[in-house]
C-alpha positions in Angstrom: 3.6 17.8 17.1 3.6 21.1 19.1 6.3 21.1 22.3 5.4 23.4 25.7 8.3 24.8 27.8 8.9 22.1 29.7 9.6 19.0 26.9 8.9 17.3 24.2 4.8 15.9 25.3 2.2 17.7 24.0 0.7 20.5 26.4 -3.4 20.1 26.7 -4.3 22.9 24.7 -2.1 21.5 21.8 -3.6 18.1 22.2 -6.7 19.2 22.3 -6.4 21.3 18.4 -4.7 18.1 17.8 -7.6 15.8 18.4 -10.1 18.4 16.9 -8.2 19.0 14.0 -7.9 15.0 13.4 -11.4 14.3 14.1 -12.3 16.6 11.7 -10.3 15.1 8.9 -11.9 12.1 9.6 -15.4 13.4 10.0 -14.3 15.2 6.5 -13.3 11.8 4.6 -16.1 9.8 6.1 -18.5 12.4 4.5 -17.0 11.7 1.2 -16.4 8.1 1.3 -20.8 7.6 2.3 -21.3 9.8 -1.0 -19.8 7.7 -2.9 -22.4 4.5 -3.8 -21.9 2.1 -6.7 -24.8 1.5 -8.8 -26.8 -1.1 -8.7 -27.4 -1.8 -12.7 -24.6 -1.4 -14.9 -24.3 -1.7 -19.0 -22.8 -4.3 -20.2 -20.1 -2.5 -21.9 -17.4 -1.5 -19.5 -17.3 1.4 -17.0 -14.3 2.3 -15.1 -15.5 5.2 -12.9 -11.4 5.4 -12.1 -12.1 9.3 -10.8 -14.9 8.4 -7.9 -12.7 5.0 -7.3 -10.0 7.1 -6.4 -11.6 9.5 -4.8 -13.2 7.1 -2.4 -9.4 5.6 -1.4 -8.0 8.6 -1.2 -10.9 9.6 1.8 -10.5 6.4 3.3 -6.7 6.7 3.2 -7.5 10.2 5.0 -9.6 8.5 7.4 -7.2 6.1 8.4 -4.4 8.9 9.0 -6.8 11.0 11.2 -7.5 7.4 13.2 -3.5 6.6 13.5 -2.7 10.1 14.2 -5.5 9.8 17.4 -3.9 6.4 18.5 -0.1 7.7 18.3 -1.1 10.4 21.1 -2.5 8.2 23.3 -6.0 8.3 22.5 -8.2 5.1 23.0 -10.3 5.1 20.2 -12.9 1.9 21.6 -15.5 4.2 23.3 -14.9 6.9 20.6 -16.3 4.8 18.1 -19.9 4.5 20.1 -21.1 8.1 19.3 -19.4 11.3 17.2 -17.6 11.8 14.5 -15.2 9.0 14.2 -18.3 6.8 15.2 -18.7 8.0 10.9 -15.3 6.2 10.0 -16.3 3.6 7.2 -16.7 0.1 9.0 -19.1 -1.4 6.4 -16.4 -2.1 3.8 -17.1 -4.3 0.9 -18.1 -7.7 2.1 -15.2 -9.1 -0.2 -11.7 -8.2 0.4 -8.7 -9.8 -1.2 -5.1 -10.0 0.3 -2.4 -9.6 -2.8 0.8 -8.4 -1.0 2.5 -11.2 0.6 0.4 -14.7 0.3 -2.7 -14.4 -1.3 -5.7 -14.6 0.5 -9.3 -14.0 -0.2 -11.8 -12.6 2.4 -15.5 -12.8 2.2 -17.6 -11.1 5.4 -14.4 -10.8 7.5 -13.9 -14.8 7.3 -11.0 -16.0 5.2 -12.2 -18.0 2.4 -10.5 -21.8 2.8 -8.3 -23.2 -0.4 -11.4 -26.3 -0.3 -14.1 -23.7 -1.2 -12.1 -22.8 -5.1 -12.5 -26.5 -5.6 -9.2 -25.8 -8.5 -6.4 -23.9 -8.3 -7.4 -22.3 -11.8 -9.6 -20.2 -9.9 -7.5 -18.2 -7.6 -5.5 -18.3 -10.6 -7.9 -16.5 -12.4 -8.8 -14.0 -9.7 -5.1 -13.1 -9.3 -5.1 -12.5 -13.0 -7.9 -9.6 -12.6 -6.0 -8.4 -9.5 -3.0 -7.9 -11.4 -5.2 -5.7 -14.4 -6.6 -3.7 -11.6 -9.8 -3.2 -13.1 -8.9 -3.1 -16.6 -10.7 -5.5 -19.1 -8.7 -8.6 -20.2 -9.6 -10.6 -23.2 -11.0 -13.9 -22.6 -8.5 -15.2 -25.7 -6.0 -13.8 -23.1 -6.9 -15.3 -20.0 -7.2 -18.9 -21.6 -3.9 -18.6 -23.1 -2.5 -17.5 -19.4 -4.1 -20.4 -17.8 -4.4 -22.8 -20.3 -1.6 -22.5 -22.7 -1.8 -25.7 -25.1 -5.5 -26.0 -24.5 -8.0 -26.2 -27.6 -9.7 -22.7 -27.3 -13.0 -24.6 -27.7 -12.2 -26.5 -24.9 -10.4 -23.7 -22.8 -13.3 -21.5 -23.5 -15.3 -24.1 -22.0 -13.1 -24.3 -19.1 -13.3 -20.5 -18.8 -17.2 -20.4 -18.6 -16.8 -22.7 -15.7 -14.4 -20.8 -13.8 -16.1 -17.8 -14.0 -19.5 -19.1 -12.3 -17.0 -21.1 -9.7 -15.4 -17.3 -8.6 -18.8 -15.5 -9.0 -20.2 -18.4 -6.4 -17.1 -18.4 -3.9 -17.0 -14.3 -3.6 -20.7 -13.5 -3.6 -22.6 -17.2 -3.4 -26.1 -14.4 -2.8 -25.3 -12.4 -5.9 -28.6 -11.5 -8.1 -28.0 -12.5 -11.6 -29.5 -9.2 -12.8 -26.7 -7.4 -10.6 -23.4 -7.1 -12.7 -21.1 -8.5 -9.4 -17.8 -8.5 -8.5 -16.7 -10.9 -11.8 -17.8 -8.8 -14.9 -17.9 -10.1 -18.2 -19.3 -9.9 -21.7 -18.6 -11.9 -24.8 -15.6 -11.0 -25.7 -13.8 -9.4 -22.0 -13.6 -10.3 -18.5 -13.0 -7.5 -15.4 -13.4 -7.3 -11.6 -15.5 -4.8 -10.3 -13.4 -2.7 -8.4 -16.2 -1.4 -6.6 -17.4 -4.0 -5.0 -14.4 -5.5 -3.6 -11.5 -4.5 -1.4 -7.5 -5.4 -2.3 -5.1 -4.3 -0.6 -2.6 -3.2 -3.0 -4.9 -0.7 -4.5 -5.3 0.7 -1.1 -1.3 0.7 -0.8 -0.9 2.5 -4.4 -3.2 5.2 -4.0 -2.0 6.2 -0.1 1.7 6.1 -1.4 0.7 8.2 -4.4 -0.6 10.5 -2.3 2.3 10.1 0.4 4.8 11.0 -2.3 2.9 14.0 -3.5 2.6 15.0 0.3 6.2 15.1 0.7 6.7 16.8 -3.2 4.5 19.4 -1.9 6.4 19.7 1.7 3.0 19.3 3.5 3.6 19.5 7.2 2.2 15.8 7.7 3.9 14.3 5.2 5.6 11.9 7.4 2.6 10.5 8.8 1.6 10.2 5.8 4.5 8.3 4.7 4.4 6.2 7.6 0.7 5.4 7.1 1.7 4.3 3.2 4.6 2.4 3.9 2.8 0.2 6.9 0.0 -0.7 4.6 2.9 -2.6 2.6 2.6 -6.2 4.2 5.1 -7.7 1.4 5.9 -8.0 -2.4 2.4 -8.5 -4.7 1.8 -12.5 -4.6 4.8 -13.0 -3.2 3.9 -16.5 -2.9 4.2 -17.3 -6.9 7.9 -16.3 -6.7 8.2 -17.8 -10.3 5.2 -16.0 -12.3 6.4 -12.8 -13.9 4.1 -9.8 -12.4 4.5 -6.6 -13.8 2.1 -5.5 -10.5 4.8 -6.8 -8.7 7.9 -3.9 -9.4 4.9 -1.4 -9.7 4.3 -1.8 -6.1 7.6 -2.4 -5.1 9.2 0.6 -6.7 6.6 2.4 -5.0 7.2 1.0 -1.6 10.8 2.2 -2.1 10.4 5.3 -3.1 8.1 5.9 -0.2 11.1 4.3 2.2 13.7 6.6 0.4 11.1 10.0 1.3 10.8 8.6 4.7 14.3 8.6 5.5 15.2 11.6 4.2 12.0 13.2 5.9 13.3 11.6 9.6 16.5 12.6 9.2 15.8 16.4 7.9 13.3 16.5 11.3 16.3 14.8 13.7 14.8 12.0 14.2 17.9 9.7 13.5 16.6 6.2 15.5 13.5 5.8 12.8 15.7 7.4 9.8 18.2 4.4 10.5 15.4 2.0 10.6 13.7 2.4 7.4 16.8 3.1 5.6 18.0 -0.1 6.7 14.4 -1.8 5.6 14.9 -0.2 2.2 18.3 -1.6 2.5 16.7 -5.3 3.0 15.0 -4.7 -0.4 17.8 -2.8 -2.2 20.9 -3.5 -1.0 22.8 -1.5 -3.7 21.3 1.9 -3.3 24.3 3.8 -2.8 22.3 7.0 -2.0 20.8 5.0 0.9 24.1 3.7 1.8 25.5 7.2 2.4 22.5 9.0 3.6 22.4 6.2 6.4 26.3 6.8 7.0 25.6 10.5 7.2 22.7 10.3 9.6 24.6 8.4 12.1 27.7 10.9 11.9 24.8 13.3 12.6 23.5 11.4 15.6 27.5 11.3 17.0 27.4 7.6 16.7 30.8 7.6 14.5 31.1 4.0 14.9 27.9 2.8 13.6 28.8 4.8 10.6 32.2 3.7 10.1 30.7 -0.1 10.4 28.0 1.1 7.8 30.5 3.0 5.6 32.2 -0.4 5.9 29.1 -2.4 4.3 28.5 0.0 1.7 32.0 -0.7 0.5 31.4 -4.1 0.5 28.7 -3.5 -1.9 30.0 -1.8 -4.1 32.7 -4.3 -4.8 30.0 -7.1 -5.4 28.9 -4.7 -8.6 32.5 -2.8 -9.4 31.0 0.8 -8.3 34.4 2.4 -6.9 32.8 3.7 -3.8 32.6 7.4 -3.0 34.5 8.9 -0.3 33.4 8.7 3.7 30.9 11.2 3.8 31.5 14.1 6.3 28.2 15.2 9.1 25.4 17.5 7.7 27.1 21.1 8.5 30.5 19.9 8.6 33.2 21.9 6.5 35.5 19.4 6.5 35.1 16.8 3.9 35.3 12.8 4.6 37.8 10.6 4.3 37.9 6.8 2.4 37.5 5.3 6.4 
């Protein structure tokens, strides 16, 4: 964000490259994102495609910066989208989207699909097992023994046909049988068509892959990026299964704090102590033992001049530290200070 003379807002002229500059990343990823078309007939042996997959996210994750960036300066995007190029952003996004972190929910056409329309648990069951590959071909052997563990495999293979056409009929009820669809299958493996369909987490993983690489690099917008990754993280993957062992579950979770720890550090390097304390107190929430946070959280505040917020944090982290016999380090001393800390 580029100061005038006279404070902190924006003058015109830097709000206007601002703006340009934005539109045109947007313009840019749109431009990418409507080259990329699935096709229409398929082979029954699996293809991945991971390169344009990720490709596509990664222009609509660009696309979604260039939007937030215009709405965080003040920009009203509701006429914009009537004519130019952000008029381009991708709005026709696959008519089935699915909801994995936090509750799980299932979209089809914008509308949320109700619980009544799986007609068996098993179902969602089975979709959240597709989820959780991410695209990656499952054995049927190993989705019957997932959802039907003492089943006959005569019987549970039986079981699995039906599911399959129940999914298929509840996701895309208009689906042409010649079209391969969002449930793929063959004899012998089952997959979801990443393609066709849009899930959340994937979005998440691939903007805070490229968030974290952002601030590896030192790109100057690495903290918007940050911040774009770390709001699309609405809560832990199926959160509402608190009992079934996910291994999607720490993937996206160690992501989302690694993308918290960046953003702190980011804030606090640019001065911004008020949104450093706030994320490093979300990663906090999630990781109450991270001693690194702990400190750096202290050491911002001592930065900011608010000593007693950061005697009262030094306080807590000590208090952790004991619940897991870590001797705790010493009180840290501010950034630039020559004098080291004390024990508080």
């Amino acid at each position: 964000m580029v100061a005038n003379d006279r404070g902190t807002h924006p003058s015109r002229a830097a709000q206007a490259r601002l703006t340009a500059t934005t539109v045109s990343l947007a313009a840019l990823a749109c431009s990418k994102v409507a080259g990329f078309a699935p096709r229409r007939s398929q082979p029954r042996t699996v293809r991945m495609r991971l390169g344009d997959r990720v490709a596509s996210s990664r222009a609509a994750a660009t696309a979604m910066l260039a939007e937030q960036t215009l709405r965080e300066h003040g920009i009203d995007l509701g006429a914009a989208h009537a004519a130019g190029p952000l008029a381009m952003l991708p709005r026709s996004a696959p008519s089935v989207a699915i909801r994995a972190l936090g509750a799980f929910r299932v979209y089809r056409d914008g509308r949320p699909v109700r619980t009544t329309a799986w007609r068996s648990k098993k179902a969602r069951d089975l979709l959240k097992v597709l989820v959780a590959r991410r695209g990656r071909p499952v054995s049927r052997e190993q989705v019957m023994e997932l959802l039907w563990p003492e089943e006959d495999p005569f019987k549970a293979a039986s079981r699995l046909s039906v599911l399959l056409s129940t999914v298929r009929s509840v996701l895309q009820p208009d689906r042409r049988r010649a079209d391969m669809g969002l449930i793929a299958a063959d004899r012998s493996v089952v997959w979801l068509n990443l393609d066709q369909v849009d899930i959340d987490v994937e979005q998440f993983l691939v903007t805070a892959e490229d968030a974290l690489d952002a601030h590896e690099r030192g790109r100057h917008d690495t903290i918007a990026r940050l911040a774009a990754a770390e709001a699309r993280y609405s809560g832990d993957f199926l959160e509402d299964d608190p009992y079934q062992d996910w291994p999607m579950r720490e993937q996206a979770r160690a992501s989302y704090l690694a993308v918290l720890r960046a953003l702190g550090r980011q804030l606090q390097k640019a001065g911004d102590t008020d949104r450093a304390v706030r994320y490093t107190l979300r990663l906090l929430e999630h990781d109450p033992y991270d001693e690194d946070a702990h400190l750096g959280l202290v050491r911002a505040l001592l930065d900011a001049g608010r000593r007693g917020e950061a005697r009262r944090r030094y306080g807590i982290y000590v208090e952790r530290m004991r619940d897991i016999a870590v001797e705790a380090r010493p009180f840290p001393a501010a950034t630039g200070d020559p004098v080291g800390g004390d024990r508080g």
